[in-house]
N, C-alpha and C positions, 0 to 999 in steps of 0.2 A: 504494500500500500504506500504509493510514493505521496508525498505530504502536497503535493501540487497539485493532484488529483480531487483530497481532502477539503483543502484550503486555498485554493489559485491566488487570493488575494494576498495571502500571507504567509508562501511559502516561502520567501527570502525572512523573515520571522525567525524561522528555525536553521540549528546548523549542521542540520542532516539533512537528508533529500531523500529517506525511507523512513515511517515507524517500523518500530521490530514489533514482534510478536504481544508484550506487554499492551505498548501500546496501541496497536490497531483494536484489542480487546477491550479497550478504555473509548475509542471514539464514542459510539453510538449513546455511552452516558453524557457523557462531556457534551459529544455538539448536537445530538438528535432528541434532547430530552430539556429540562428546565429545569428539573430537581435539585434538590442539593447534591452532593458526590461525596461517597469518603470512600478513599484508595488507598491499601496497605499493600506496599509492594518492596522485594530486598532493595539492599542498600545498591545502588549501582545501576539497578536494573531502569534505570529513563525517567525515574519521576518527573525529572524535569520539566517535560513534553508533556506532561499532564496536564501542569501550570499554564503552560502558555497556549495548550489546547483552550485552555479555561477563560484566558482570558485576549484571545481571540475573538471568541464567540463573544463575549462581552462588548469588545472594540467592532464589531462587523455590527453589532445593532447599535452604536451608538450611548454606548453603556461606556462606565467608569469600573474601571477594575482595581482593586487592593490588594499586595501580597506582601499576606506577613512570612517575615526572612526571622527564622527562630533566636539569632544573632547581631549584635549593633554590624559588629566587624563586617557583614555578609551583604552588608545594604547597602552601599557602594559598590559592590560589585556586582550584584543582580543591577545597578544602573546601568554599569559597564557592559554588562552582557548583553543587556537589553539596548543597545544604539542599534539593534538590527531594526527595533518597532520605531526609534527615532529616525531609520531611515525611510523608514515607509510614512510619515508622518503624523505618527501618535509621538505623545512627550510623555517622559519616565520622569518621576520627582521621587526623590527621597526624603521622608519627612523625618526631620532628625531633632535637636535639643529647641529651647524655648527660644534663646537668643535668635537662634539660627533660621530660625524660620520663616517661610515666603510665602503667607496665606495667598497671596496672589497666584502666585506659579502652583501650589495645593488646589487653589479653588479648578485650575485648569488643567489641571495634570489627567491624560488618560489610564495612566497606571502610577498608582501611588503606592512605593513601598515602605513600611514600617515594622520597627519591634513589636510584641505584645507589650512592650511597658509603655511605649510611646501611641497604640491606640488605646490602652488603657486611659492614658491621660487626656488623650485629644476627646475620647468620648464621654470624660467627665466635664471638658468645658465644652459640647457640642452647640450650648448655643450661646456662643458667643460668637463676634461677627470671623473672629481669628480663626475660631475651627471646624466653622460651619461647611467648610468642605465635607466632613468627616460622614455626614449622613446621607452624602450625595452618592456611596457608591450601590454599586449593581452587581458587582460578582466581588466576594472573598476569597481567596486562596488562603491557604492554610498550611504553609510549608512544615513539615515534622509536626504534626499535630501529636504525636505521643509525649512532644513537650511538655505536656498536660500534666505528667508525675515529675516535671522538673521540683525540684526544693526550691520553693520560695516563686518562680519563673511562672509555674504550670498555673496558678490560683490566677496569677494575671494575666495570663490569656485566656484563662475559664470566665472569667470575669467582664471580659473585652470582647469576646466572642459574644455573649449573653446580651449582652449590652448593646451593640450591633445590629444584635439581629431584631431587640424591640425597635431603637432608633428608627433603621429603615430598613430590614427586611431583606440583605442582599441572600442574592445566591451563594451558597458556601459549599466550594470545592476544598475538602481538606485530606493530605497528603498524609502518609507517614510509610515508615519501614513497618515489618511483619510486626503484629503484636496477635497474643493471644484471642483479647475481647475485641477487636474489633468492631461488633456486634453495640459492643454497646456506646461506641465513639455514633456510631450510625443513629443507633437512638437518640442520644443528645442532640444531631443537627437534623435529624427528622429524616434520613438517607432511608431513600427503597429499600427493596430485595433489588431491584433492576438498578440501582446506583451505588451499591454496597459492592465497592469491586474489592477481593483478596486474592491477590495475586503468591503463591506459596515460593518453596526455595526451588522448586523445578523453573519459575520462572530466570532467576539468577542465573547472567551470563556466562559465569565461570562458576563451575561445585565449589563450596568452601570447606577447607581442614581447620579447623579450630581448636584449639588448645590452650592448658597452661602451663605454664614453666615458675618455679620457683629458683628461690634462690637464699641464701639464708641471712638474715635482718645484723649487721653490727653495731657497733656503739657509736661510729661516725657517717651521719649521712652524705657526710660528701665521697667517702670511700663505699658509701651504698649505690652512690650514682654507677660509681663505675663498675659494680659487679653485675647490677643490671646492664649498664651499656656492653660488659666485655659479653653476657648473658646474652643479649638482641644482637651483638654480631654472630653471636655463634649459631644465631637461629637463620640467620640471614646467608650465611659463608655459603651454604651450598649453593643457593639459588644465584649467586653474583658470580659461583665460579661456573653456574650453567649459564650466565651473560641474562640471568633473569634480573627484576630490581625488587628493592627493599626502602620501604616505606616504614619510617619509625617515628613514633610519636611520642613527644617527652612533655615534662610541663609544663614549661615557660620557655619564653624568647630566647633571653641568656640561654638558657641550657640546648636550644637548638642549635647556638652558634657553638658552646661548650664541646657539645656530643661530634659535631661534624669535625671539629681538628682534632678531638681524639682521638673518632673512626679514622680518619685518615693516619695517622700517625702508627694508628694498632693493625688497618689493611696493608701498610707498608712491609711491618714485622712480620704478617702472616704470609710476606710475598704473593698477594693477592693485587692484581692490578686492573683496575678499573677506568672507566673514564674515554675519552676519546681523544689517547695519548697519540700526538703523532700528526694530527689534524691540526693542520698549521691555519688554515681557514678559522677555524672555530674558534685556538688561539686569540686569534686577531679579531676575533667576532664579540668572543668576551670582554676583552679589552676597551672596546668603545660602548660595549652596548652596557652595562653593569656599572648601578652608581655606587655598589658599598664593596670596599675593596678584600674585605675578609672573605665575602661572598665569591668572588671573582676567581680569588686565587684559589678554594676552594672547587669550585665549580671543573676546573683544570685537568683535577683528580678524579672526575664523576662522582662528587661528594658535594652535597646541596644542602642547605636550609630553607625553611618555608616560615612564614610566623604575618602577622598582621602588622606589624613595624617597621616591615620593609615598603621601598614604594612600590609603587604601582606596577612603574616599570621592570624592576625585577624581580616582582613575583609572578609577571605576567612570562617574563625570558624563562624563569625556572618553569614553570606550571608545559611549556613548551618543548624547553628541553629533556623537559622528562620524557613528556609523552614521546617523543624522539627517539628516547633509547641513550643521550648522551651522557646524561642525570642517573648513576643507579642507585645510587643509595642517599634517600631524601629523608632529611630531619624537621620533624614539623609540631607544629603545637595543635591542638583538636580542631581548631575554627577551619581546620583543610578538612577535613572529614565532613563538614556540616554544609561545605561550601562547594568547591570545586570540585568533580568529578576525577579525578584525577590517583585508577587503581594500580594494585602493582602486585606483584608474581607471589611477594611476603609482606605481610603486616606486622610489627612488632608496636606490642604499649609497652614500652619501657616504663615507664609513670604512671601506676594506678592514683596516685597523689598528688598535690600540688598545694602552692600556696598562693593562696588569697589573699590581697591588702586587707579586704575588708572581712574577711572569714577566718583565719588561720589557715591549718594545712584540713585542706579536706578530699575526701575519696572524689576521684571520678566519677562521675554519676552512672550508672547502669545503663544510660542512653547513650551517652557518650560512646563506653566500653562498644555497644555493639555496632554501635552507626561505624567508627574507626573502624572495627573488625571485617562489617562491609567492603571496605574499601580493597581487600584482597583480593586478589582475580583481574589477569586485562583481558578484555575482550578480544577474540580473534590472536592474541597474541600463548597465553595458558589453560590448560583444562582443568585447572586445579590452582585453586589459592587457598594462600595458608595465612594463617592465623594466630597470633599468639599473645598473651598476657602472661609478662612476667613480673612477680608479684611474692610480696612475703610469704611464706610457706603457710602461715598462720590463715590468712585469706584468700588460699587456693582454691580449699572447696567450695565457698562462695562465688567463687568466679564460674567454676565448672558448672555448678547450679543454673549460674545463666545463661553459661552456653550450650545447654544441655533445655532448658524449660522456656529460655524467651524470660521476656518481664512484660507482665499483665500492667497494663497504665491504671494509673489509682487517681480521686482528683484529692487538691490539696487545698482544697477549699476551706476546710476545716480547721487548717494551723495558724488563716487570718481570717476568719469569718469575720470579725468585728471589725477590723480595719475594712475592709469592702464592704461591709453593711451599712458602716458610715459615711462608705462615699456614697452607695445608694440614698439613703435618709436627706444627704444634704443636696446631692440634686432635686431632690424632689418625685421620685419615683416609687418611693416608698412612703406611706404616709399612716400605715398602722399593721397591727399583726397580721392579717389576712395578707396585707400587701407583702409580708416580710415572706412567706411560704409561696406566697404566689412568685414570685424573683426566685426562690431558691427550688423552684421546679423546672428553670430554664438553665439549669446547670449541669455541670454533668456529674457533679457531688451528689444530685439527686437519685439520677441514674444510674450514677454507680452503688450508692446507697441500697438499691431497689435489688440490684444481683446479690449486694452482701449487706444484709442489712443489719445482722450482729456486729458484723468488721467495723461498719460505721455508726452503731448505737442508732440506727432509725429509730428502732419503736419509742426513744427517747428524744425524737428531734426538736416537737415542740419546744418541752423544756430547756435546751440546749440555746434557741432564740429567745427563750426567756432571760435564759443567764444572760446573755452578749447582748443582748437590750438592755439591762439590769446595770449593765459594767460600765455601757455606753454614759448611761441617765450617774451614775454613779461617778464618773471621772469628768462629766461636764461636755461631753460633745451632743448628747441627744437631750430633750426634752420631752416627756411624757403627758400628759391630760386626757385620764379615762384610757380610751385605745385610739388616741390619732399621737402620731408623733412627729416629731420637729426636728431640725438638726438646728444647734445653738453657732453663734456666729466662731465659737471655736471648732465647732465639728465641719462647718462649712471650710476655713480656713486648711485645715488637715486635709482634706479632700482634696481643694485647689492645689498646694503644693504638695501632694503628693506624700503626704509623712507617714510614716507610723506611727501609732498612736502615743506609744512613750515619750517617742521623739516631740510631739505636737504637746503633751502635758508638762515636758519637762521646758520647753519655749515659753510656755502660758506665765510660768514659775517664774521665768528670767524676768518676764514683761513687769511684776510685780515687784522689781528689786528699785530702790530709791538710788537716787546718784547710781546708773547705769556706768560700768566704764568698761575698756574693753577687755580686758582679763575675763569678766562678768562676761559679754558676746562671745568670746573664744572657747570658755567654757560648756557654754549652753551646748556648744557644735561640736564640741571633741567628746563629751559627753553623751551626742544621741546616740538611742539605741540600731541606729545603721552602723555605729563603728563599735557595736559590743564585741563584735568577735577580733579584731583588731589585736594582735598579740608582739611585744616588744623582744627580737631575737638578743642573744647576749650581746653580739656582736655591735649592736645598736644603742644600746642602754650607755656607755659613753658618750655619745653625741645627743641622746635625749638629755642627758644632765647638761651637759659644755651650753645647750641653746635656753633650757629655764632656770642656771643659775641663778640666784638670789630670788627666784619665784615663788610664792606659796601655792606648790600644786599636793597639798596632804590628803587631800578624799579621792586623789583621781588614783586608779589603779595603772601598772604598766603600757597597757594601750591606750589608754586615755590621755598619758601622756606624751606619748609615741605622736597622737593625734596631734597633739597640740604643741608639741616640738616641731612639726612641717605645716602646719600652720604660722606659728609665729618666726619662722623661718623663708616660709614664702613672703611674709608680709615684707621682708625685709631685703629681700631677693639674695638670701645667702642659706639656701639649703644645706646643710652636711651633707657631702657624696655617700657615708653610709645610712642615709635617710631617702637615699633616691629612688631606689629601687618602687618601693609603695607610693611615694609621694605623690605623683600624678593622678592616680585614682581616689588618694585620697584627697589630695585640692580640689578635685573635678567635685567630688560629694558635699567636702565643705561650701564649693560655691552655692551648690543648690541649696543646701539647707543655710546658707547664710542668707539667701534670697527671702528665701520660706521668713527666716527669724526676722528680716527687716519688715516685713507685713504685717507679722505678727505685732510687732513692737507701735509700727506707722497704730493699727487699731486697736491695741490693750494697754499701751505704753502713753509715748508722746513722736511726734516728728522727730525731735530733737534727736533722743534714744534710738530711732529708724535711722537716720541720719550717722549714726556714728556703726553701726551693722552695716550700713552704705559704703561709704570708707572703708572698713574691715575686709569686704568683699572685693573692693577695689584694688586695696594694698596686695590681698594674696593672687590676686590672678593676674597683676602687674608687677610686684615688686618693687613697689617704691615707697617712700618715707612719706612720714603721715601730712607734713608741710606741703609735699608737691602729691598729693594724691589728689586734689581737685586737676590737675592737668588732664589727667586721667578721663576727664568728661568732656572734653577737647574731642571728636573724632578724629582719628587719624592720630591721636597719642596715645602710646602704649609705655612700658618701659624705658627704652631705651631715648626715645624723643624726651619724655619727661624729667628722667635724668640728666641729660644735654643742658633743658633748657634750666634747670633749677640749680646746675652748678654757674651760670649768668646771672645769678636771683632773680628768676623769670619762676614762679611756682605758684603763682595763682590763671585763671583765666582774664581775671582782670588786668594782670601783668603784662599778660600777653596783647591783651589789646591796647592796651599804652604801649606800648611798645611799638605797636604798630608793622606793617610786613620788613620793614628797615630793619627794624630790632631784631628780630628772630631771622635775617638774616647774620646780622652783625653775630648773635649767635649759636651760628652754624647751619643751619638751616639754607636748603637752597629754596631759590625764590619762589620753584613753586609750590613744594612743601609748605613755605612759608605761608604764602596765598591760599592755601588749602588750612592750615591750621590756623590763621585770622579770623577766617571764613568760619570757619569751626566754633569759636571764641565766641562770635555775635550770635552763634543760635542757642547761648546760653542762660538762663536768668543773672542777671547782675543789680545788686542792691546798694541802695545810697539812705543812710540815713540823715531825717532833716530832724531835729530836736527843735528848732522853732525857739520861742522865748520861754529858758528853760530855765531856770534861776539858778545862781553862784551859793547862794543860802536862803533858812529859810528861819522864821522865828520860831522858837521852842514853842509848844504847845498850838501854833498854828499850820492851816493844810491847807492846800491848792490843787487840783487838777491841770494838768498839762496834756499838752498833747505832744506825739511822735510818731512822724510820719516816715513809713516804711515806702520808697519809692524805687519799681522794677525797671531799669533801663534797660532790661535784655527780654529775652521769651517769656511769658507767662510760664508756671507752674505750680505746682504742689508747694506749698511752706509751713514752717510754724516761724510762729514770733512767742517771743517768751522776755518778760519782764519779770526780773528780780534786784531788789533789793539788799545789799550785803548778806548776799549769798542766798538771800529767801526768797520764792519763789510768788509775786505778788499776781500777777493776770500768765495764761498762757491762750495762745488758740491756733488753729487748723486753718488756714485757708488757699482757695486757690488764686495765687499773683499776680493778678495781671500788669496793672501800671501804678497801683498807690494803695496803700490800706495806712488807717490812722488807729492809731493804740493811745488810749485814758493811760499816763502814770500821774497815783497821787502823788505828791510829794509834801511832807508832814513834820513837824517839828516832835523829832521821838527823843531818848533821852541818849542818846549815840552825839558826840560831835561831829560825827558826819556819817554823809548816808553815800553809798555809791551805788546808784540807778546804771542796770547794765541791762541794753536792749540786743537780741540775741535772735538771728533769722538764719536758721537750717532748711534745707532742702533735703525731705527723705527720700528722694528717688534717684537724688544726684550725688556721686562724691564730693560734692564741697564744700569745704571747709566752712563751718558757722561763723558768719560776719558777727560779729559782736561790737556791740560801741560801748563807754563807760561817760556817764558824768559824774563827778563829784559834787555835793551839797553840803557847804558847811549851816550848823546845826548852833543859830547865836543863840 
């Protein structure tokens, strides 16, 4: 069945020119039918083609297609993949973090791809004008739907899915590898007998060997690494001396680059010669084409790394020269397994384990394990792939288990029911108990419930939404009256940015604290329970003391202060190199939740308080000193410009515009940078205060009313103004700036010789710095 035949329209779409077997037995669901689809077919065997069968049909009627990519990593590259549909003239969008976003190009995108966490979110703000694309589509893909028993992952596409399909109702094609229940993935999306395809392991293009290998556990895991690595060459050594290749998968970046000079170093000693030695062309070929030179020289040896840190262009060269034949032995971390099709003759899991910034070391997931093991077998190339997990002895039989039974998908709804019950309640979708059972029958927590209803305490379910109502009402996000319920403008909050609920309780706390400063903000964030699992190696634990000497960090435990050593470190743009390794994931975390706490603060707190969480946020994703972080709100200034300009005492935006484009050439700046960051400077609020006739003193026991006028020479915006008195806090308020606002200060003869009146205007949505003025009143 040649795809031209199928689709005339859309056969330059796809990058074959025949379906195999799989999938011609998938057409007649996919395009001759309307229903939903769930496909469980082995790893390897073409799912692909399913997807885009799927959302073909979608694009030929004039439909919007969504496919969720199980991984951030993976959504770039289904972009990339996808220029065959941008050449035919459909547009491909990737919908990715808050900042980044282009409701515009979303509202018009004919295939929009996303995480489950990112249509999680979009579907909680669906109507706002921002994400109102989100109810517009017509067909869902469902890449690796047995995501579903991911830890922590699966509850949020259980959640998203559900969610979706009240919205608007799209068609949901959802994919995944062999699982046992199938059956009841079908149930959940309302899938035929005629749309329920299971495609078994006869369909697999090459038979798979699968097995485990142990090995015996030491007292140092870095001489563990290598017992596994010498372990996986030895599993690999036949098939590279029969010019077959070997695919190993380890569990981090570092250690794929790690693994690859080793292997090469240990293929040497075993006089095993690999590679496309001799190939003066290829030479010369790596040489220009490869930007990372480890890679390069490696590649030489037909010894390759893979990971998501490389760019574009050289995981595209390796992914190539593998299938080639000139790549034998490829070291890679799981996102290849999830992503690129890309099989080979032997499969090694070096790494049942790995470590998480945000988790500590934790087991592979069971989906992982088998999706990677998939990957065994090239087409038309082996009749036979093999397979292997090498793995402490201790956790052999475990493994064997599942290569032996499969893994039944579970949902995981139940280890956050309350955090997603509350996002339900506070949009509005939920509005009493009836409603709470009616949402949790569109799940597949339901469904699975219904197969194993002891497993999942059903005949207890009621009570179970009684408790997590109970907890909700009990910790402040829901409100109760009779049987309708409310979400409180803290449960609404939670929902919006996305928090966990400790996380959202333990902010609420901060909001309550008097004189706010930023130890107090830095806490709140190193503190939530997103970085509970967070763990401080020995190695580390000197550079977390060297960055909070003289600190009072006594209730925070080792990760918590791990947290807050790379945070007050970024802030400052001098990370310890042995804090690097985690640091990126966790600044990326802290911004969000430093976003979340500025919100929180802007409506439980004051501006003022938002305002300095603004700056915080500023400082760590910039790196710069708390004087020039209003630069920062300049577009087109980042670190590096802001530094420039504040070693010239240029560190406010108002600086800059005195300054004028002369100045910031003067320093350093070319002219049209210049012109560009001036430009930048006028679309800022800028504040001038007029104090007016304000008196030098005042007589003991008499009082006056003054006026003070707050006047905005730049953009309108969000502000607080705040008047205080030697230090006491006398009027505060919220407004938004456009050209003038006038503030009452008394001024009153107290028993003080003088009074000092200090008028104080923050912007919580902008890093800059709070203009503060002072008068003095002496007191005759």
């Amino acid at each position: 069945m040649e795809v031209a035949e199928v689709l005339p329209d859309f056969a330059d779409a796809f990058a074959f020119e025949s379906f195999n077997r799989m999938q011609r037995e998938a057409v007649p669901a996919l395009l001759e039918r309307e229903e939903n689809v769930v496909a469980s077919a082995p790893t390897a065997s073409g799912k692909t083609a399913l997807a885009e069968l799927a959302i073909c049909k979608a694009l030929a009627d004039d439909g919007t297609a969504l496919f969720i990519a199980p991984l951030r990593a993976l959504t770039n590259e289904k972009e990339a993949d996808w220029d065959r549909f941008e050449a035919l003239g459909y547009s491909v969008y990737v919908v990715t973090g808050e900042r980044d976003l282009n409701p515009r190009r979303a509202r018009h995108a004919d295939i929009l791809v996303m995480t489950p966490e990112k249509l999680d979110s979009a579907t909680r703000k669906h109507d706002s004008r921002r994400y109102d694309f989100v109810t517009d589509v017509d067909v869902c893909v469902i890449d690796e739907v047995h995501l579903l028993d991911a830890d922590r992952r699966g509850s949020v596409l259980e959640v998203a899915i559900s969610r979706l399909r009240r919205l608007c109702d799209p068609r949901i094609v959802a994919l995944s590898a062999t699982m046992p229940n199938v059956d009841d993935v079908a149930a959940w999306l309302d899938a035929s007998a005629e749309t329920t395809l299971e495609f078994g392991d006869e369909y697999r293009p090459v038979d798979l060997n699968a097995g485990v290998k142990t090995y015996t556990h030491g007292e140092n895991s870095f001489a563990d690494k290598y017992r596994r690595l010498y372990r996986a060459l030895d599993l690999a050594e036949p098939h590279l001396r029969e010019d077959g290749q070997a695919l190993v998968f380890v569990a981090s970046r570092q250690d794929t680059v790690q693994a690859a000079k080793k292997a090469r170093d240990e293929l040497a000693e075993r006089d095993l010669r690999i590679g496309p030695r001799g190939d003066y062309d290829f030479h010369t070929e790596t040489k220009d084409a490869l930007e990372n030179e480890t890679l390069r020289n490696s590649v030489l040896d037909g010894v390759a790394f893979h990971h998501a840190g490389l760019s574009k262009n050289d995981k595209d060269h390796v992914e190539e020269w593998f299938k080639q034949g000139k790549i034998e032995l490829l070291f890679s971390t799981s996102t290849l397994a999830w992503g690129v099709n890309l099989p080979a003759r032997c499969v090694v899991i070096r790494d049942t384990k790995y470590h998480d910034p945000l988790e500590g070391e934790v087991d592979m997931s069971p989906l992982d394990v088998l999706q990677m093991l998939g990957r065994a077998g090239r087409p038309g190339y082996d009749d036979v792939g093999y397979g292997w997990v090498v793995c402490d002895t201790r956790d052999a039989d475990r493994y064997r288990r599942l290569l032996r039974d499969g893994k039944e998908i579970e949902s995981r709804l139940a280890e956050s029911l309350d955090t997603h019950l509350n996002a339900e309640i506070a949009m509005g979708t939920i509005t009493d108990l009836e409603d709470v059972m009616d949402w949790l029958e569109t799940t597949f927590y339901y469904v699975r419930g219904q197969s194993r209803p002891e497993a999942y305490d059903f005949p207890n379910l009621r009570g179970k939404v009684r408790d997590c109502l109970e907890r909700l009402v009990e910790e402040g996000f829901v409100e109760m009256d009779g049987l309708s319920i409310e979400a409180t403008p803290l449960g609404v909050l939670t929902s919006k940015y996305y928090l966990r609920l400790e996380t959202a309780a333990g902010f609420a706390r901060c909001c309550e604290r008097e004189d706010l400063e930023e130890g107090d903000v830095l806490e709140a964030v190193a503190t939530a329970v997103e970085f509970d699992s967070v763990s401080a190696r020995q190695a580390e634990r000197d550079a977390i003391n060297a960055v909070l000497v003289g600190q009072e960090t006594g209730d925070l435990d080792a990760g918590e202060r791990k947290v807050l050593a790379i945070l007050r470190g970024a802030a400052s743009g001098t990370t310890p190199a042995d804090l690097r390794s985690d640091a990126w994931v966790i600044r990326q975390n802290a911004l969000r939740l430093l976003s979340a706490l500025r919100a929180f603060l802007e409506r439980f707190s004051s501006p003022h308080d938002a305002n300095l969480a603004r700056r915080l946020e500023a400082r760590i994703e910039n790196g710069v000193a708390d004087d020039a972080v209003g630069l920062t709100a300049i577009d087109g200034v980042a670190a590096g410009r802001a530094s420039k300009l504040a070693k010239e005492g240029l560190t406010t935006p108002g600086d800059v515009l005195e300054a004028g484009v002369s100045g910031l050439i003067d320093a350093g700046l070319s002219e049209g940078v210049a012109e560009q960051v001036s430009e930048g400077a006028q679309s800022l609020p800028a504040v001038e205060l007029e104090w007016g006739a304000f008196p030098d003193s005042v007589a003991s026991g008499e009082s006056d009313v003054h006026e003070v006028t707050i006047r905005n020479v730049g953009e309108p915006a969000q502000a607080g103004i705040r008047v205080t008195v030697n230090d006491v806090e006398m009027t505060a308020t919220s407004t938004y700036l456009r050209e003038s606002e006038t503030v009452p200060v008394g001024v009153f003869g107290a028993d003080e010789n003088e009074l000092a009146f200090t008028v104080s205007v923050a912007f919580p949505n902008e890093p800059l710095v709070p203009l503060e003025e002072t008068r003095v009143v002496t007191v005759e």
